[in-house]
N, C-alpha and C positions, 0 to 999 in steps of 0.2 A: 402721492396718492391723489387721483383725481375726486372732487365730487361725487361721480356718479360709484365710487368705491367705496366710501364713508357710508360706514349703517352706523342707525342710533341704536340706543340699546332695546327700544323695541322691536327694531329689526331684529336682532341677535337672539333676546328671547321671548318675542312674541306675548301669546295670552297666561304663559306660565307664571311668568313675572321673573323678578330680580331673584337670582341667589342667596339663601339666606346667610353665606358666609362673607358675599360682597356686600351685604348690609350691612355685616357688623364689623367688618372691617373698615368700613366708612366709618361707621359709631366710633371706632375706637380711635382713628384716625384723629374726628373732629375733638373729642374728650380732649386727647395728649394734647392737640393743636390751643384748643382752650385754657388747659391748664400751663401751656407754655407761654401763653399773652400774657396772664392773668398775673404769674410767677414773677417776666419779666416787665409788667406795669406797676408791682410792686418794689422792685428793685429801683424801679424808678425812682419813686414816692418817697422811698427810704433813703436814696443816694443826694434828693433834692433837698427835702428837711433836715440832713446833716446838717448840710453850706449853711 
């Protein structure tokens, strides 16, 4: 895909704005993502203060 074929997403939709369901799909997205770090930063923690 060249440059000049790349739209951002205000190309795509303008003054309507973002989809409300690709908002919350993002949301939901970054939550799981957070709760995935969060989970395995604990596992850490817990795995080093055994030793």
């Amino acid at each position: 895909m060249s440059l000049q074929q790349q739209k951002t997403l205000f190309d795509i939709y303008g003054e309507q704005g973002l989809p409300v369901e690709l908002i919350t799909l993002n949301v939901l997205r970054t939550i799981i993502a957070t709760f995935g770090i969060l989970f395995n930063t604990s596992l850490v923690f817990v795995t080093a203060k055994s030793k």
